[in-house]
mmJSON file of the N, C-alpha and C atoms, coordinates in Angstrom:
{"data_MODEL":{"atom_site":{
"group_PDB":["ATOM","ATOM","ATOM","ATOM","ATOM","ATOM","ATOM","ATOM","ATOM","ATOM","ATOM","ATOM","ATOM","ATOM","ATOM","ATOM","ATOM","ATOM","ATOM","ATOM","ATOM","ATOM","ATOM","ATOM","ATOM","ATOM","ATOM","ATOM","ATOM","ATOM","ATOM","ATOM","ATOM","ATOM","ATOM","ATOM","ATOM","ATOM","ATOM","ATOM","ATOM","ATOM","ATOM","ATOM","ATOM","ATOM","ATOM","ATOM","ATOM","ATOM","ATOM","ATOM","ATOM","ATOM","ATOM","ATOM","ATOM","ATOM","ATOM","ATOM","ATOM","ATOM","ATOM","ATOM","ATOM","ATOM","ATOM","ATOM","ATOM","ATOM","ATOM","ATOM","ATOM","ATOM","ATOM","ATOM","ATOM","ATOM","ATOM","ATOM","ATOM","ATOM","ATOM","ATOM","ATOM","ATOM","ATOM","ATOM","ATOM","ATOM","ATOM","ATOM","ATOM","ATOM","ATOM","ATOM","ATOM","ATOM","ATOM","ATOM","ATOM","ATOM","ATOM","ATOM","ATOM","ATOM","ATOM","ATOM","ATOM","ATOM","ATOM","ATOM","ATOM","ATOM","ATOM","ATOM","ATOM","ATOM","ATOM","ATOM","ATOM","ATOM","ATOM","ATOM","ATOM","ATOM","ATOM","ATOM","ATOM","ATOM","ATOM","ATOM","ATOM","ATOM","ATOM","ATOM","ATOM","ATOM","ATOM","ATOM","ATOM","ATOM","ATOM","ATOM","ATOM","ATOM","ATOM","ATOM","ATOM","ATOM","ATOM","ATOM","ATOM","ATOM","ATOM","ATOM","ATOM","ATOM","ATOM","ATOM","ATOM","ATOM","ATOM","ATOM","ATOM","ATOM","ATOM","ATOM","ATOM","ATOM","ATOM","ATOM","ATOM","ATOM","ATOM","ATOM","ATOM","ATOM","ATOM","ATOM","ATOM","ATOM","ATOM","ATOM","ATOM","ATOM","ATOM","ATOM","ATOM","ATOM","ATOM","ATOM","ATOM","ATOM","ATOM","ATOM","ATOM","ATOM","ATOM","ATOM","ATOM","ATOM","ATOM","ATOM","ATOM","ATOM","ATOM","ATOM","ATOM","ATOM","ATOM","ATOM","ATOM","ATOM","ATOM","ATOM","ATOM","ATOM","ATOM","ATOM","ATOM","ATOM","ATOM","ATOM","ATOM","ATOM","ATOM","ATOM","ATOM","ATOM","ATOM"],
"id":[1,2,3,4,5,6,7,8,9,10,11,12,13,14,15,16,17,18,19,20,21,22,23,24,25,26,27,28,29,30,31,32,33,34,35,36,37,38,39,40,41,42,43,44,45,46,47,48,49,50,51,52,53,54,55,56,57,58,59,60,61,62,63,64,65,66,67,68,69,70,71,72,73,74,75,76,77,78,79,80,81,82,83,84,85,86,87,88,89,90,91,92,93,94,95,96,97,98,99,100,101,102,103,104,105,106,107,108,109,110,111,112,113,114,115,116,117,118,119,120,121,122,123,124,125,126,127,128,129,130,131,132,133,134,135,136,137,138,139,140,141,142,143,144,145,146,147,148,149,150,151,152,153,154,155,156,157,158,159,160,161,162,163,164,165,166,167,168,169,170,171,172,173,174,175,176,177,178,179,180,181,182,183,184,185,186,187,188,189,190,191,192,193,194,195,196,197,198,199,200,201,202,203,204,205,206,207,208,209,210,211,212,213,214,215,216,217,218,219,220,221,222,223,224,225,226,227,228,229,230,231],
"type_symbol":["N","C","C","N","C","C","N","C","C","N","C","C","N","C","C","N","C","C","N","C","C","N","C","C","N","C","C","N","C","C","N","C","C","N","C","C","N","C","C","N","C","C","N","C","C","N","C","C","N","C","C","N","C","C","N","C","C","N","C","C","N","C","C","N","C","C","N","C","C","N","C","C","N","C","C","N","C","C","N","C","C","N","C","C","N","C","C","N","C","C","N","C","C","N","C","C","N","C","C","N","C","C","N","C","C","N","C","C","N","C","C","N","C","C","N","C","C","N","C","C","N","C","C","N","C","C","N","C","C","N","C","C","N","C","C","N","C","C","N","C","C","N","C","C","N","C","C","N","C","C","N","C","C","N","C","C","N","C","C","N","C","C","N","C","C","N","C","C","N","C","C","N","C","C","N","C","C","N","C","C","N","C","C","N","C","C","N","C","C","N","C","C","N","C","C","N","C","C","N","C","C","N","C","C","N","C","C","N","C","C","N","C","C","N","C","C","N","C","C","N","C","C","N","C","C","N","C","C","N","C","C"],
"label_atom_id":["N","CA","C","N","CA","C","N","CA","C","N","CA","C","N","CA","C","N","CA","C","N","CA","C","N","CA","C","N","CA","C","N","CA","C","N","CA","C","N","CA","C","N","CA","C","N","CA","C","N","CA","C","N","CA","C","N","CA","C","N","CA","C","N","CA","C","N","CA","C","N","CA","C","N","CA","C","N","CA","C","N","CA","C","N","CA","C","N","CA","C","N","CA","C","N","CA","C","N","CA","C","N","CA","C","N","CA","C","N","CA","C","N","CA","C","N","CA","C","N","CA","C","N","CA","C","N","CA","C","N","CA","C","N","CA","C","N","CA","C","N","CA","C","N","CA","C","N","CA","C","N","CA","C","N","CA","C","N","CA","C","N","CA","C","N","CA","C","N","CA","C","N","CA","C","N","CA","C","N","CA","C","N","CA","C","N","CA","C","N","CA","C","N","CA","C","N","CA","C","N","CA","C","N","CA","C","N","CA","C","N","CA","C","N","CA","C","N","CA","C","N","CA","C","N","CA","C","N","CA","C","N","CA","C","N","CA","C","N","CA","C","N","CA","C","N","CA","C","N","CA","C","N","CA","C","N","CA","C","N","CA","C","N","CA","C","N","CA","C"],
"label_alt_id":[null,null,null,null,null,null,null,null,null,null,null,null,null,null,null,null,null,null,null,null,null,null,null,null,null,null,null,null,null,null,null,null,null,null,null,null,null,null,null,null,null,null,null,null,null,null,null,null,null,null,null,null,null,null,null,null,null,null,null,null,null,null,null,null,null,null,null,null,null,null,null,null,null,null,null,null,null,null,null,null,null,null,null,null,null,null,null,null,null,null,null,null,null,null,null,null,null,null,null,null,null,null,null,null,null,null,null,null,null,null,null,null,null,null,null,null,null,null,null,null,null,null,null,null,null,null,null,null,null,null,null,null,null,null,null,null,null,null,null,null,null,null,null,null,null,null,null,null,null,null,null,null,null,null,null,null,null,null,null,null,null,null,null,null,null,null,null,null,null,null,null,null,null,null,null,null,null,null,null,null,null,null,null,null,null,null,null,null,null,null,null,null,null,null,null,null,null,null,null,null,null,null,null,null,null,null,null,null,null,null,null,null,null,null,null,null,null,null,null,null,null,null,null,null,null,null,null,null,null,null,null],
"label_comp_id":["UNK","UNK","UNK","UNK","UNK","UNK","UNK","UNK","UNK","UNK","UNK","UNK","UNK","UNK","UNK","UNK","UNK","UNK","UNK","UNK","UNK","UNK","UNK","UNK","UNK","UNK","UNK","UNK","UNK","UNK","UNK","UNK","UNK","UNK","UNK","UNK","UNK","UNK","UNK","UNK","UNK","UNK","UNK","UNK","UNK","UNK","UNK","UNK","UNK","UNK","UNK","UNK","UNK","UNK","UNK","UNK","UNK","UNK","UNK","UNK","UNK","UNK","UNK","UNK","UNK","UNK","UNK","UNK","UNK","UNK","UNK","UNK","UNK","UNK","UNK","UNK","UNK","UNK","UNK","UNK","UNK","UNK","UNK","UNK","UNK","UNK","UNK","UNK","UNK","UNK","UNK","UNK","UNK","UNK","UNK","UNK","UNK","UNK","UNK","UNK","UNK","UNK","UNK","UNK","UNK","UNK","UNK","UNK","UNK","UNK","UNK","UNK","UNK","UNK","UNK","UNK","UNK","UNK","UNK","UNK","UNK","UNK","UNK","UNK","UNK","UNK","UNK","UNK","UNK","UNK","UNK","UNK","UNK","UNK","UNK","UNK","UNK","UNK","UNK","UNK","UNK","UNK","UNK","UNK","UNK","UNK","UNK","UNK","UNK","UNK","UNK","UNK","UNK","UNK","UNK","UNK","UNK","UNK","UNK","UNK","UNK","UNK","UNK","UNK","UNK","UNK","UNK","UNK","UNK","UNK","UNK","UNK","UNK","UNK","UNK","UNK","UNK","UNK","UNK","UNK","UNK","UNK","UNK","UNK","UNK","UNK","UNK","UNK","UNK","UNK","UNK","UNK","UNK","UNK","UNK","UNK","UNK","UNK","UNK","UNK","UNK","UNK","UNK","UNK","UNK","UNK","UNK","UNK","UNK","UNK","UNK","UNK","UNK","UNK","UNK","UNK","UNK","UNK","UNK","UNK","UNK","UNK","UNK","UNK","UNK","UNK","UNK","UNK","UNK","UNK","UNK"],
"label_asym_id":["A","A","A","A","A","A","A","A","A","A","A","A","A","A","A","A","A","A","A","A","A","A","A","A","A","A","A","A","A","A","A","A","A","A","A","A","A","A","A","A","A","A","A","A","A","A","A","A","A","A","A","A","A","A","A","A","A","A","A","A","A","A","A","A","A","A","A","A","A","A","A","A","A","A","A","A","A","A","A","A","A","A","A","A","A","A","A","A","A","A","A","A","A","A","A","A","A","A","A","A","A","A","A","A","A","A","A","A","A","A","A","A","A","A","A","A","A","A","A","A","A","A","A","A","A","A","A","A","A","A","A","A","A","A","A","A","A","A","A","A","A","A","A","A","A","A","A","A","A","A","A","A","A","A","A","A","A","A","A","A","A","A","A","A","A","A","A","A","A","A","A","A","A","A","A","A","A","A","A","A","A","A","A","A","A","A","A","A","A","A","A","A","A","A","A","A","A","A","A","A","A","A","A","A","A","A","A","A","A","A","A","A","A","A","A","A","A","A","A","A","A","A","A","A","A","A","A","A","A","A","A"],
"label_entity_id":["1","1","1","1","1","1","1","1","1","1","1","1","1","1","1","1","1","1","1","1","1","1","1","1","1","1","1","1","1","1","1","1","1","1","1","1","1","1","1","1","1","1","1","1","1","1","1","1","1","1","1","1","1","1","1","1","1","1","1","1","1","1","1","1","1","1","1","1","1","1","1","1","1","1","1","1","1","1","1","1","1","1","1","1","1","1","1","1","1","1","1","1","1","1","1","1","1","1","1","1","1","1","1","1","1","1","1","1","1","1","1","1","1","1","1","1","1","1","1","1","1","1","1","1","1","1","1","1","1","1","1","1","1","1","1","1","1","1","1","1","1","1","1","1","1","1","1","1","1","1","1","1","1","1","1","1","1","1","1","1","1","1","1","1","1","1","1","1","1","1","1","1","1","1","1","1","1","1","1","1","1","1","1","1","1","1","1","1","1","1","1","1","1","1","1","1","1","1","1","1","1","1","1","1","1","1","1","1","1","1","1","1","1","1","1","1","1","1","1","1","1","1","1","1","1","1","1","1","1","1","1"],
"label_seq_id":[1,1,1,2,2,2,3,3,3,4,4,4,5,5,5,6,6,6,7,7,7,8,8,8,9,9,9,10,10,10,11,11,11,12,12,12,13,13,13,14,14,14,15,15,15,16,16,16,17,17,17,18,18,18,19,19,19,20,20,20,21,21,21,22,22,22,23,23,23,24,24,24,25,25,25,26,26,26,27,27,27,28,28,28,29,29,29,30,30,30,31,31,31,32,32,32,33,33,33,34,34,34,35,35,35,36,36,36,37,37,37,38,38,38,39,39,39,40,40,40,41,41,41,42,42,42,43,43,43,44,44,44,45,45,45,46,46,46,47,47,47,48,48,48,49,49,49,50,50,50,51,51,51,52,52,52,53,53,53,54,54,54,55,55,55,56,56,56,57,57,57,58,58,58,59,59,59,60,60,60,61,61,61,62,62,62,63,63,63,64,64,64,65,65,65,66,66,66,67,67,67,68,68,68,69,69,69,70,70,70,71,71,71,72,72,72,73,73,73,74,74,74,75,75,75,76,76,76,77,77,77],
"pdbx_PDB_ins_code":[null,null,null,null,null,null,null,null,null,null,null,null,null,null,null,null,null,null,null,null,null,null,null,null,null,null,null,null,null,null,null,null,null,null,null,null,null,null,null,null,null,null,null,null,null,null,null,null,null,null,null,null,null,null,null,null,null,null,null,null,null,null,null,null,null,null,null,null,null,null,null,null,null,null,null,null,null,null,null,null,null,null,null,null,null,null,null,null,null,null,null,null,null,null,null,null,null,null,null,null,null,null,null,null,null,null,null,null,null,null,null,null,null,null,null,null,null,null,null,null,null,null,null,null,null,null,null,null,null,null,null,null,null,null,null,null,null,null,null,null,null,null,null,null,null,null,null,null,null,null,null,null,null,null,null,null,null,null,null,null,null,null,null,null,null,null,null,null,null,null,null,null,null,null,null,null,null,null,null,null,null,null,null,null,null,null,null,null,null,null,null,null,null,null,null,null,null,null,null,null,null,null,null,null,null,null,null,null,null,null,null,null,null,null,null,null,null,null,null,null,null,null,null,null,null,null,null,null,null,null,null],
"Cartn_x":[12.392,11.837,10.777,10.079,9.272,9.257,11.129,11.374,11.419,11.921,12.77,11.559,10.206,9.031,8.337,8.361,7.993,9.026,10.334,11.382,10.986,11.004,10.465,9.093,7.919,7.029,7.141,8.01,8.23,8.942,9.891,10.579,9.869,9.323,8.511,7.27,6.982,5.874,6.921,7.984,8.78,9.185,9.402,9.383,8.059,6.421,5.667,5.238,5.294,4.705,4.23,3.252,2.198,1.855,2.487,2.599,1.004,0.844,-0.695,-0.627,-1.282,-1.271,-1.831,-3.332,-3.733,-2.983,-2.424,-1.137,-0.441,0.358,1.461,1.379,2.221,2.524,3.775,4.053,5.101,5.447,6.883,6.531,8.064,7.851,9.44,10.208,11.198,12.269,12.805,12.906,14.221,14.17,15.105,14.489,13.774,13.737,12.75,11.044,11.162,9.791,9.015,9.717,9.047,9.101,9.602,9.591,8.511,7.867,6.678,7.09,7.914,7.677,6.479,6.73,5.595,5.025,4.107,3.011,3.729,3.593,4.0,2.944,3.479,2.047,2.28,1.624,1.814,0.701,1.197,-0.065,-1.371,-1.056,-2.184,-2.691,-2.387,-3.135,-2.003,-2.244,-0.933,-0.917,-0.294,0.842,-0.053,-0.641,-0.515,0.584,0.878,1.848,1.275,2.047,2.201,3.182,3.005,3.826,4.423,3.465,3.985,2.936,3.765,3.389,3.62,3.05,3.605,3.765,5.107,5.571,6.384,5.538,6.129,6.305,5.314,4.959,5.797,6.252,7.024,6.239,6.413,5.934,6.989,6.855,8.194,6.863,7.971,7.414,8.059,8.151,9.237,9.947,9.958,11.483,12.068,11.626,12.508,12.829,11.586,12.189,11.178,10.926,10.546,8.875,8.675,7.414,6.312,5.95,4.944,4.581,6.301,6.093,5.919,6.951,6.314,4.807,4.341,3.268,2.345,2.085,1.414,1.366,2.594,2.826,2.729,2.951,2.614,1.57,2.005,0.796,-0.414,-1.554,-2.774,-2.904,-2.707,-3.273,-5.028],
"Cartn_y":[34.579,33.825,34.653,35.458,36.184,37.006,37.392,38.598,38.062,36.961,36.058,35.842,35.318,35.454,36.381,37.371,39.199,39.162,39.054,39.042,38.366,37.089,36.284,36.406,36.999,37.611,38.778,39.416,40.837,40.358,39.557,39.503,38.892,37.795,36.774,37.766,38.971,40.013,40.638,40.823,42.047,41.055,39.806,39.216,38.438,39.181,38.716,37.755,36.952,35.468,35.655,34.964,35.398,33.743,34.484,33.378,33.272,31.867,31.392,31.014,32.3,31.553,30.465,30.246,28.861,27.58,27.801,26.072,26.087,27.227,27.256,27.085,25.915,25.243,25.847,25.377,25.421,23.951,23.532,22.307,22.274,22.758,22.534,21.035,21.126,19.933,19.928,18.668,17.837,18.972,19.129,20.13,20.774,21.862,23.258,22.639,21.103,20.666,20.974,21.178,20.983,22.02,23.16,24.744,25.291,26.086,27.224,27.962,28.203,29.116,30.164,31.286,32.174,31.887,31.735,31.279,32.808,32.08,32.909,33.634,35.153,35.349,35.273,35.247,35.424,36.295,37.255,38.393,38.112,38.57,38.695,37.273,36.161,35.319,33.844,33.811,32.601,31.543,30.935,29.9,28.911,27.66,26.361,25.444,25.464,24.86,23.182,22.146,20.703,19.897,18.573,17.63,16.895,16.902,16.095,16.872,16.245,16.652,15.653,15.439,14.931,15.772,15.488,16.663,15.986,15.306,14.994,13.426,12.916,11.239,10.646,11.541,11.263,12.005,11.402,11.655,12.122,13.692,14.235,14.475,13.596,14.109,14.776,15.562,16.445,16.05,14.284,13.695,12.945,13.336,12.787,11.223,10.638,8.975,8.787,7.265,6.724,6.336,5.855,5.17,5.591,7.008,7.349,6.588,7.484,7.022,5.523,4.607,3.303,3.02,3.118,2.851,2.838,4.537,4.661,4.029,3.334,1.937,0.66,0.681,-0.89,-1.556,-2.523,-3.408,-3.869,-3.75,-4.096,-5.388,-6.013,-7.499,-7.923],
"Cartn_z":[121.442,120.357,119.613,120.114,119.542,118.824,118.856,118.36,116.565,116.922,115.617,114.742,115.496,114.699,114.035,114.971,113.999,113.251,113.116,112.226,110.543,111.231,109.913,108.879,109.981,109.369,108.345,108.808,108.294,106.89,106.837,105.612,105.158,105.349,104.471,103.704,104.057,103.617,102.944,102.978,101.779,101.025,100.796,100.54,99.087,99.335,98.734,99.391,100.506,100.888,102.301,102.649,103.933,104.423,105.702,106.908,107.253,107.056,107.666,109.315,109.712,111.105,111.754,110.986,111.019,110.787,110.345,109.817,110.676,111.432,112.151,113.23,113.65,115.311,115.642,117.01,117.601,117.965,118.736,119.437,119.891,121.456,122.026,122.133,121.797,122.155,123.09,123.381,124.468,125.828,126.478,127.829,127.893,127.022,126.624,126.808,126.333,126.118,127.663,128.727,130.367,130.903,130.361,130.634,129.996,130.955,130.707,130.044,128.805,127.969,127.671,127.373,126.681,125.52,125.154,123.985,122.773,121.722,120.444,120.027,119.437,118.728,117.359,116.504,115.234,114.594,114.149,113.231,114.422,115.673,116.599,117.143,116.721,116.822,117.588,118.575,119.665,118.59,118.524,118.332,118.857,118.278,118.686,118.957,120.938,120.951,120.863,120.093,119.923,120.345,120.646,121.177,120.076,118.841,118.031,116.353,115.372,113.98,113.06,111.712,110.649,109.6,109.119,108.131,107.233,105.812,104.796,105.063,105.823,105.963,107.535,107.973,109.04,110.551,111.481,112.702,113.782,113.678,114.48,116.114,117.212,118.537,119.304,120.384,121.137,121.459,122.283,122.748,121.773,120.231,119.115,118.825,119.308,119.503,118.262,117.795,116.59,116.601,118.271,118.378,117.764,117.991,117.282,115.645,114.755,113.758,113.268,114.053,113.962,114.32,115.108,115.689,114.199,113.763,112.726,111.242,110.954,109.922,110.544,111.343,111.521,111.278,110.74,109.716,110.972,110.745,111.941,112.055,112.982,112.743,113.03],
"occupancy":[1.0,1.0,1.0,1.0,1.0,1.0,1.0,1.0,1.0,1.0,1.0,1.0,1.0,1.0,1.0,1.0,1.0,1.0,1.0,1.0,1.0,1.0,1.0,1.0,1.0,1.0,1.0,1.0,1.0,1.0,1.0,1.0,1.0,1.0,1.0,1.0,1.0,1.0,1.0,1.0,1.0,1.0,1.0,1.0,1.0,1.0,1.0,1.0,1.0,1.0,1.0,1.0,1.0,1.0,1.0,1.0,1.0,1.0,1.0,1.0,1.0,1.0,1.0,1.0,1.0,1.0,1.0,1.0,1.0,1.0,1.0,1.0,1.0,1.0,1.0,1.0,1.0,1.0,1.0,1.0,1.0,1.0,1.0,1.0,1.0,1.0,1.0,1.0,1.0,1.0,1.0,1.0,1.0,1.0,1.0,1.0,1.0,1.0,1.0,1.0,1.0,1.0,1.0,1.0,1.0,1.0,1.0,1.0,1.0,1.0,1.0,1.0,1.0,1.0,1.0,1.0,1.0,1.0,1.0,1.0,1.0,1.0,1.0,1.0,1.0,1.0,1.0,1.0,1.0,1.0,1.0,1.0,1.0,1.0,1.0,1.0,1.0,1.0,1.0,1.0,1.0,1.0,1.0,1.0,1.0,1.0,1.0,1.0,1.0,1.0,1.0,1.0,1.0,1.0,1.0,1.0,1.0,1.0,1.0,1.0,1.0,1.0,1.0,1.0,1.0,1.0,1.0,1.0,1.0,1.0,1.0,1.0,1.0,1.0,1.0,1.0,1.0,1.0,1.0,1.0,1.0,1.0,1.0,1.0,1.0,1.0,1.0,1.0,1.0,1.0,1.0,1.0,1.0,1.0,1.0,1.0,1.0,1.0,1.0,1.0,1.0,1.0,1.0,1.0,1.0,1.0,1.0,1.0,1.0,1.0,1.0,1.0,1.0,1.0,1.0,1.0,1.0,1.0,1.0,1.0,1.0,1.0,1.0,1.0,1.0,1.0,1.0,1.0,1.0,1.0,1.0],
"B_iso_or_equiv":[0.0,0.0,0.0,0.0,0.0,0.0,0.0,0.0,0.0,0.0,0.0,0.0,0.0,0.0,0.0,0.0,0.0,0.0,0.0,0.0,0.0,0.0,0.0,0.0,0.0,0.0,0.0,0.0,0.0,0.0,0.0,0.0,0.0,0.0,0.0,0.0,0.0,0.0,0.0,0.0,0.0,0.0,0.0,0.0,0.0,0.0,0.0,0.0,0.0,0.0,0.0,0.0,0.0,0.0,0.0,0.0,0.0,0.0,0.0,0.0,0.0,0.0,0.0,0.0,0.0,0.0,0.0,0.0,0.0,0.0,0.0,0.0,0.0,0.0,0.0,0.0,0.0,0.0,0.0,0.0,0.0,0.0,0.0,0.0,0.0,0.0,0.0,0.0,0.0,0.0,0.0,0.0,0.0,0.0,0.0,0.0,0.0,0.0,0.0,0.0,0.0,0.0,0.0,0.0,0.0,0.0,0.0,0.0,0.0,0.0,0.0,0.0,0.0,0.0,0.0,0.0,0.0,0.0,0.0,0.0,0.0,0.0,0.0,0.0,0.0,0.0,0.0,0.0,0.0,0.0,0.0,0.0,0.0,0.0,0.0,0.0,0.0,0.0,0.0,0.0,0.0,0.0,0.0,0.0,0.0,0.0,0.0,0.0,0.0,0.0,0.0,0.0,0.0,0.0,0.0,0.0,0.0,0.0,0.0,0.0,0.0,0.0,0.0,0.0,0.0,0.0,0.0,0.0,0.0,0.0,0.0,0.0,0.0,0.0,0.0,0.0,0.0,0.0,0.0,0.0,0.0,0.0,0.0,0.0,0.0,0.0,0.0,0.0,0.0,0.0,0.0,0.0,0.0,0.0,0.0,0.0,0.0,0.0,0.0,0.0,0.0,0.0,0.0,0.0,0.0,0.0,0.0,0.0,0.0,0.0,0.0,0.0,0.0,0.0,0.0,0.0,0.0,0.0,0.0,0.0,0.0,0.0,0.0,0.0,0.0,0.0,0.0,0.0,0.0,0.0,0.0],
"pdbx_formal_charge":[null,null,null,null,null,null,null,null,null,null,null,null,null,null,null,null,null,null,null,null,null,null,null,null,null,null,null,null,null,null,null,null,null,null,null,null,null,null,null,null,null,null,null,null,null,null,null,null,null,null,null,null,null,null,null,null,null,null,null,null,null,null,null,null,null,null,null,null,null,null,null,null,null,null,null,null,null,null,null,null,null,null,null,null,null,null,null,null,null,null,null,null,null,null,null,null,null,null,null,null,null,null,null,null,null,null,null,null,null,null,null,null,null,null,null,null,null,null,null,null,null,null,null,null,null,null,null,null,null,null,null,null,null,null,null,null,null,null,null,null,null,null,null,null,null,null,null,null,null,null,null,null,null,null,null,null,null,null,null,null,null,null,null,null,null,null,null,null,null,null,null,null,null,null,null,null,null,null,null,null,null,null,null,null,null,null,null,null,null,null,null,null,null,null,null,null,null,null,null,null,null,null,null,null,null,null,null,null,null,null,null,null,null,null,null,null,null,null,null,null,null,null,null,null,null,null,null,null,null,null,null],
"auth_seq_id":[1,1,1,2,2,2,3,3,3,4,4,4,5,5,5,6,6,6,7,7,7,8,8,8,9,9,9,10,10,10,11,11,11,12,12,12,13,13,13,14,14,14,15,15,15,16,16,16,17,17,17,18,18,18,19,19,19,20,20,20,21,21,21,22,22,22,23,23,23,24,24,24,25,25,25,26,26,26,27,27,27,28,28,28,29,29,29,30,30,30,31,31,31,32,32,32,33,33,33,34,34,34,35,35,35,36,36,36,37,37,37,38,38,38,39,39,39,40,40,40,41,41,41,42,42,42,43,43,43,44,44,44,45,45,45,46,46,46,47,47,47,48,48,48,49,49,49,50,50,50,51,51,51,52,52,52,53,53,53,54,54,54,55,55,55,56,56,56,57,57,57,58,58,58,59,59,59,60,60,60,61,61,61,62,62,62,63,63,63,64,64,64,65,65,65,66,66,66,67,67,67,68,68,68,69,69,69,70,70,70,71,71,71,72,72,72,73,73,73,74,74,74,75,75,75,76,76,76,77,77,77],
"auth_comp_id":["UNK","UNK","UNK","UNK","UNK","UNK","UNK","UNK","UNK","UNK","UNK","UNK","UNK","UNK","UNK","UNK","UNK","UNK","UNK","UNK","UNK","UNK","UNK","UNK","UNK","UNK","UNK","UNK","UNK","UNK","UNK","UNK","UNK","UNK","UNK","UNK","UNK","UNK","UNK","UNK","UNK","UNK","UNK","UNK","UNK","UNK","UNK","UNK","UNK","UNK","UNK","UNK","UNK","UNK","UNK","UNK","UNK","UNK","UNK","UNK","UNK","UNK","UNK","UNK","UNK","UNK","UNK","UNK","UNK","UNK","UNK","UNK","UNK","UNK","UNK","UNK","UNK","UNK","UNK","UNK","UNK","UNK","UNK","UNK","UNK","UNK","UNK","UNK","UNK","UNK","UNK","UNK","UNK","UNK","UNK","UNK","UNK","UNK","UNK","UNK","UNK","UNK","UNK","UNK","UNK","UNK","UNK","UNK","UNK","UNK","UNK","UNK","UNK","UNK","UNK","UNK","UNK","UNK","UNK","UNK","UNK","UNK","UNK","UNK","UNK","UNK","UNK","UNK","UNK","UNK","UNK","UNK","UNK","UNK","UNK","UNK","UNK","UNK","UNK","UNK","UNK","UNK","UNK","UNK","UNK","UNK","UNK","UNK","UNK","UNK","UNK","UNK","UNK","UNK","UNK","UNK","UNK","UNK","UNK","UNK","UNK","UNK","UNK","UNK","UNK","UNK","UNK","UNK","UNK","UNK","UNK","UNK","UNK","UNK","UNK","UNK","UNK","UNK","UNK","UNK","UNK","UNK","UNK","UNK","UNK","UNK","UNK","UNK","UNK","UNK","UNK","UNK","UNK","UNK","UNK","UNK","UNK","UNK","UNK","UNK","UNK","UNK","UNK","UNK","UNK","UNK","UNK","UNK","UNK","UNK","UNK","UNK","UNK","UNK","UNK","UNK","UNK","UNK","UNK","UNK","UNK","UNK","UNK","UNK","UNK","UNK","UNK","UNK","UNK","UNK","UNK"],
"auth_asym_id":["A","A","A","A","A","A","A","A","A","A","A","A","A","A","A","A","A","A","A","A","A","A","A","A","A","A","A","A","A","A","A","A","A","A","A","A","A","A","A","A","A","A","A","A","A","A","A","A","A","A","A","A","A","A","A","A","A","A","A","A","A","A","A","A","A","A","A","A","A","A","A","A","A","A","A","A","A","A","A","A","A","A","A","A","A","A","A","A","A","A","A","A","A","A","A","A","A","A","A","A","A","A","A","A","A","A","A","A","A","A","A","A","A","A","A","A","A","A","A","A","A","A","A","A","A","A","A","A","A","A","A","A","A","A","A","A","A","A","A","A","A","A","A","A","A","A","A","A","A","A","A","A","A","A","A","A","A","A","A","A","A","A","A","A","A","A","A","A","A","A","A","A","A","A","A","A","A","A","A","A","A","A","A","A","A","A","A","A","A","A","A","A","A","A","A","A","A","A","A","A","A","A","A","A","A","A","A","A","A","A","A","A","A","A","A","A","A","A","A","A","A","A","A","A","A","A","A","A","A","A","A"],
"auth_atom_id":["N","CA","C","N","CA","C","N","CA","C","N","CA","C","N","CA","C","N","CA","C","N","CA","C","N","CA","C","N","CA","C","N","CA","C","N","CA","C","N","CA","C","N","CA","C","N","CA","C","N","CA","C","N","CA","C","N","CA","C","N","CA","C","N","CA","C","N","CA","C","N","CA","C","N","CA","C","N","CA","C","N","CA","C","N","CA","C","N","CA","C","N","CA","C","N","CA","C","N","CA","C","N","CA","C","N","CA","C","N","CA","C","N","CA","C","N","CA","C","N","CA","C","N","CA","C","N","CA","C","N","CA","C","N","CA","C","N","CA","C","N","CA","C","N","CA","C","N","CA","C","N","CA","C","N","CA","C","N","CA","C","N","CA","C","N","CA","C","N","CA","C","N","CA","C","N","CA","C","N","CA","C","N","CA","C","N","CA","C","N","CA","C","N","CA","C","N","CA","C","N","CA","C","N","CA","C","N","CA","C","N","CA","C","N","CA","C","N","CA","C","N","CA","C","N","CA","C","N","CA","C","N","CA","C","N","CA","C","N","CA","C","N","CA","C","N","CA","C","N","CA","C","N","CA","C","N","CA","C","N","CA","C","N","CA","C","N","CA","C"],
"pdbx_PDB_model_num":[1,1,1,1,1,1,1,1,1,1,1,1,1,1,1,1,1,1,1,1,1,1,1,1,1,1,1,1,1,1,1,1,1,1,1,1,1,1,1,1,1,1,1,1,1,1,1,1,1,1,1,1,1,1,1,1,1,1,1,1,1,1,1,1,1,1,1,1,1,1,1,1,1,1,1,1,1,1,1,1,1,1,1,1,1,1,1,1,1,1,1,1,1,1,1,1,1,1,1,1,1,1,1,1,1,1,1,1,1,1,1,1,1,1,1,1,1,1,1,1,1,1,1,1,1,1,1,1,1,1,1,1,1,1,1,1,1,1,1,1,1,1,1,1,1,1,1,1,1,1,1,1,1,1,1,1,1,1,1,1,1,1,1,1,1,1,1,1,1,1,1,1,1,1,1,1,1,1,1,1,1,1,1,1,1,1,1,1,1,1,1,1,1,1,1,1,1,1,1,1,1,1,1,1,1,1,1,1,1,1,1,1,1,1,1,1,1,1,1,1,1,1,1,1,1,1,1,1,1,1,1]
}}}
């Protein structure tokens, strides 16, 4: 996986466009989520791995179910 990330860095720079390592998470799915994976680096600096994100009003979590995002609309009583 790491390789694929120096990969993408590299073009995204010949490219003209620069990966913020501050913004950038990780966040394993479905099996992968319970394996010790190796931490990413990016331009020197690891990878925040996450369980969960919102990206574009939606609430993506690692075992891919809804609750989160419901949870966070549901009207308060």
């Amino acid at each position: 996986m790491q390789l694929f990330v120096d990969n993408l860095v590299k073009q995204s720079t010949n490219n003209g466009m620069k990966v913020n390592q501050q913004k950038t998470k990780e966040m394993l799915i479905g099996s992968n989520a319970n394996n010790q994976l190796p931490q990413l680096i990016l331009n020197g600096t690891r990878v925040e791995r996450v369980s969960s994100f919102k990206l574009l009003g939606v609430h993506v979590t690692s075992n891919l179910k809804w609750t989160k995002h419901m949870d966070a609309y549901r009207p308060k009583s």
